[in-house]
C-alpha positions in Angstrom: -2.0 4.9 -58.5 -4.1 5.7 -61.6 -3.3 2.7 -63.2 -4.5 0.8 -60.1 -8.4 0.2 -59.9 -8.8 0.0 -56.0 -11.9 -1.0 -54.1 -12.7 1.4 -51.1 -15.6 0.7 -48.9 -16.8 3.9 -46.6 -18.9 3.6 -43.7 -20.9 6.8 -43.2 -21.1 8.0 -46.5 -24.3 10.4 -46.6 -22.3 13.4 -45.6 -19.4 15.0 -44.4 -16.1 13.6 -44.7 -17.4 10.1 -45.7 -19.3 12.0 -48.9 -16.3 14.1 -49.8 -13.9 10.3 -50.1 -16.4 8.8 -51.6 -16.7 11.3 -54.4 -12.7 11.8 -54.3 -11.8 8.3 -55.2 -14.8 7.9 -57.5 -12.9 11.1 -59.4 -10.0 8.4 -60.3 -12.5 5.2 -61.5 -12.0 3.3 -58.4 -14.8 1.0 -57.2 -16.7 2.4 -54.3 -18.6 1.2 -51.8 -20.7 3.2 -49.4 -22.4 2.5 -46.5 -25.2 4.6 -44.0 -28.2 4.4 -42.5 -30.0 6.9 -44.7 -31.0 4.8 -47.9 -32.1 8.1 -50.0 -28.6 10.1 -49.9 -27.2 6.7 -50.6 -28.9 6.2 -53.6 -28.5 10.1 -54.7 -24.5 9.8 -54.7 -24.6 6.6 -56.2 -26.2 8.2 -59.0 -24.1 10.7 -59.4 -20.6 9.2 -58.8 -19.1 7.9 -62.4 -17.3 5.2 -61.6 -18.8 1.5 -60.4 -20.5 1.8 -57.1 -22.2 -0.2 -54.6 -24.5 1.1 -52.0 -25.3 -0.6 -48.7 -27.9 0.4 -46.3 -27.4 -0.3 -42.7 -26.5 0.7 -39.2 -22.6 -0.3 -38.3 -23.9 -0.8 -34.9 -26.3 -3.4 -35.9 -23.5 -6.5 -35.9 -25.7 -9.1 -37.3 -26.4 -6.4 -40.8 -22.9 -5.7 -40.9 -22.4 -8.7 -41.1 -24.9 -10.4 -43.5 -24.6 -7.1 -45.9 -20.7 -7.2 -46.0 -20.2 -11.2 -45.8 -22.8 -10.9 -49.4 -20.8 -8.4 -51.4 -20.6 -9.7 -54.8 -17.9 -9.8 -57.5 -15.5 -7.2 -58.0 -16.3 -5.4 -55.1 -15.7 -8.3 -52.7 -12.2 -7.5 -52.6 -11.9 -4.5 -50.3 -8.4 -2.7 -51.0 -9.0 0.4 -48.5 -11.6 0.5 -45.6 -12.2 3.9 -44.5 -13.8 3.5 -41.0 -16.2 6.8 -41.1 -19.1 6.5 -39.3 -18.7 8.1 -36.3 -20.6 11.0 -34.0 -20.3 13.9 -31.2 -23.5 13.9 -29.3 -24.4 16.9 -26.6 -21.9 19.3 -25.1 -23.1 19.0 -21.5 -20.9 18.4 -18.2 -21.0 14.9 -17.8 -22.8 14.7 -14.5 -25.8 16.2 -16.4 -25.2 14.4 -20.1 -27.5 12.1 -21.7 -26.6 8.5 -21.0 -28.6 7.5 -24.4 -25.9 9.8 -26.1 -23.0 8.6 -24.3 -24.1 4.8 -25.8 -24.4 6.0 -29.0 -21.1 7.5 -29.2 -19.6 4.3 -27.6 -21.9 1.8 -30.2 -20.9 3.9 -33.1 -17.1 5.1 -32.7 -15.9 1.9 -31.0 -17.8 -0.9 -32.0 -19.2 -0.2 -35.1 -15.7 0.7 -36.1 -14.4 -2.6 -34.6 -17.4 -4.7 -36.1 -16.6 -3.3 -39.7 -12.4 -3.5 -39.4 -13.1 -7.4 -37.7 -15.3 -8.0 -40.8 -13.0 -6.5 -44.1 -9.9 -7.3 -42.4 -9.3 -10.9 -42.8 -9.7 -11.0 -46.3 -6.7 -7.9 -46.7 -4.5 -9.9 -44.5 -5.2 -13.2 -46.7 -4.3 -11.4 -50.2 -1.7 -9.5 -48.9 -2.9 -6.2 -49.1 -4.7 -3.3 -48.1 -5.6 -0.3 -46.3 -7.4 0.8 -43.3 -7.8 4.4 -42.5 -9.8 5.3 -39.7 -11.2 8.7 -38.8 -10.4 9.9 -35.3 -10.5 13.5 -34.0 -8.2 15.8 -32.0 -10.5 15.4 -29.2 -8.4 11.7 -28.6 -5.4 14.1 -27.5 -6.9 17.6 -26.6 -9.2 17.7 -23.4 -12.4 20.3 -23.4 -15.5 20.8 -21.5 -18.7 18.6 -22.4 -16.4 16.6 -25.0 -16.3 13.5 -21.8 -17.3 10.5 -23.7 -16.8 11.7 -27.0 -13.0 12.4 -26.9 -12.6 8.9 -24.9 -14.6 7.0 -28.2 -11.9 8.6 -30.4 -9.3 8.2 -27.8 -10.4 4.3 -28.7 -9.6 5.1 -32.4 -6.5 6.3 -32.1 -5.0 3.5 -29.8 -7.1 0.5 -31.8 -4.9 1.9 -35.1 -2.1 1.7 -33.4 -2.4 -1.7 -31.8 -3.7 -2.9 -35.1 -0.6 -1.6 -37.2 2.2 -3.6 -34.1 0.1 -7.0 -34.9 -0.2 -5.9 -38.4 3.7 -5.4 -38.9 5.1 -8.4 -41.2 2.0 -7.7 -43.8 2.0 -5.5 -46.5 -1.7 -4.2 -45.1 -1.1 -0.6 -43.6 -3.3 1.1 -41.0 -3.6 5.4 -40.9 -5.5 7.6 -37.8 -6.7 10.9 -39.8 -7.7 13.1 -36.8 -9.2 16.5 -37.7 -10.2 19.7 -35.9 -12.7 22.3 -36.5 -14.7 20.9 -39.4 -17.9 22.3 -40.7 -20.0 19.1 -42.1 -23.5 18.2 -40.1 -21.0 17.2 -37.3 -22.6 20.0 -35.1 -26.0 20.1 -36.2 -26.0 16.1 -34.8 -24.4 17.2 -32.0 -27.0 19.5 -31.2 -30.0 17.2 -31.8 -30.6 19.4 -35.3 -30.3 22.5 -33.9 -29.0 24.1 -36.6 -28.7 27.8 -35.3 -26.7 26.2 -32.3 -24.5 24.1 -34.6 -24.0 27.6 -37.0 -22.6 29.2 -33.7 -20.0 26.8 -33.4 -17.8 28.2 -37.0 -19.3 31.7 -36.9 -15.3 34.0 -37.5 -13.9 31.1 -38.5 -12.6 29.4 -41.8 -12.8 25.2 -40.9 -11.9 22.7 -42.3 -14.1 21.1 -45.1 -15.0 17.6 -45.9 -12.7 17.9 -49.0 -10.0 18.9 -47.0 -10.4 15.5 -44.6 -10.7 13.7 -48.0 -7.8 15.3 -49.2 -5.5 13.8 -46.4 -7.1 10.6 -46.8 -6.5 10.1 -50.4 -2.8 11.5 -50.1 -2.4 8.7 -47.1 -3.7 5.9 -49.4 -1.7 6.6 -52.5 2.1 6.7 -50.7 4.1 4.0 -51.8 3.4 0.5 -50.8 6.6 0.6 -48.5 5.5 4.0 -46.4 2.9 3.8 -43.8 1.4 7.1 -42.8 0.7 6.3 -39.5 -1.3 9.2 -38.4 -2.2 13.1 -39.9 -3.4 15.7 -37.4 -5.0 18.5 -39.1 -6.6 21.7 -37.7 -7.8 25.2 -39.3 -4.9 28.0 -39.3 -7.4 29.5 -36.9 -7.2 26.6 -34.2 -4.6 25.6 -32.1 -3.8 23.9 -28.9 -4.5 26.2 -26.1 -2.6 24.4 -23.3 -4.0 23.6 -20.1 -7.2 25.6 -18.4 -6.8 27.4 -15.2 -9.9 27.9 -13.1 -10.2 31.0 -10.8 -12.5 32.3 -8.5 
């Protein structure tokens, strides 16, 4: 692995988990390349990652700048060795006969088809040089059922059953395909979810010990640097102080 320069491309790297990859890889000299919408963070962690970076501005569900922005990456990051699908959102908690349709369309724009516009872009060129890796970032939400998480849990639900048709029509390549899907994680995950309200959001991990970005980073990196023969085909990670409740009972 350290003898390997790789090229990673992250979508939604301004924060959270997509920050904390970018800044682990960077730690070993690999190219990075780092997408979002917010051109200022961008160009702050470019700055401050040592290692040869590339930042690109745009919105992964705008198809027409993923595409022209991706299609024109230039030299030695054209190659993309490991696409780490990212960008992604919860918006609202409410019941979904009183949610927000705006929200639910963002969740479905950003989690499904950005993700699918990004992977239909950098995929081609892995297949056609016989290599590479994409991970994409799901949540535990795709298996575990909770009020107000309605359309949410269903985008990542997507995730989690794109990877795995991806890695059947995949099988006979050498590119590999990995589902990280995390729990309880404090990043700005809540404080988007609750339209900035960041007292809400603080609520949310108040007696608890979450996750961090760096541990979600953590699992990615150790995914990406198995051999070249192992396929990790999914990692489902929680706090110590989360677990699967089992099913709800409602009494009156």
């Amino acid at each position: 692995m350290a003898e390997t320069r790789l090229t990673v491309l992250i979508t939604g790297a301004t924060s959270g988990f997509g920050e904390a990859t970018a800044r682990r890889f960077a730690r070993e000299g690999h190219r990075i390349v780092i997408t979002g919408r917010r051109e200022d963070r961008l160009e702050i962690l470019a700055g401050e990652l040592k290692t040869p970076v590339l930042p690109l501005c745009f919105d992964v569900r705008d198809k027409n700048e993923a595409d022209r922005l991706l299609s024109g990456i230039p030299g030695d990051f054209a190659e993309i060795d490991v696409l780490v699908n990212n960008a992604g959102l919860a918006l609202g908690i409410e019941k979904a006969h009183e949610a927000s349709f705006d929200d639910w369309e963002t969740m479905i724009d950003t989690n499904c088809k950005g993700l699918a516009y990004v992977t239909r872009k950098v995929l081609p060129g892995m297949v056609a040089r016989g290599r590479g890796h994409i991970v994409n970032i799901g949540s535990i939400a795709a298996t575990y059922a909770y009020p107000g998480g309605n359309v949410y849990g269903a985008t990542k639900a997507f995730v989690r059953q794109f990877s795995r048709n991806l890695r059947a029509e995949l099988a006979g390549t050498p590119v590999r395909v990995t589902v990280i899907e995390p729990g309880l994680a404090e990043t700005e995950f809540s404080v988007v979810r609750f339209h900035g309200d960041a007292e809400r959001a603080k609520k949310v991990y108040e007696g608890t010990s979450p996750l961090s970005g760096e541990d979600v980073a953590d699992a990615i990196h150790w995914a990406v640097t198995r051999p070249p023969h192992v396929n990790v085909d999914a990692i489902e990670l929680m706090p110590v102080c989360q677990a699967s409740a089992g099913l709800s009972i409602h009494r009156k």
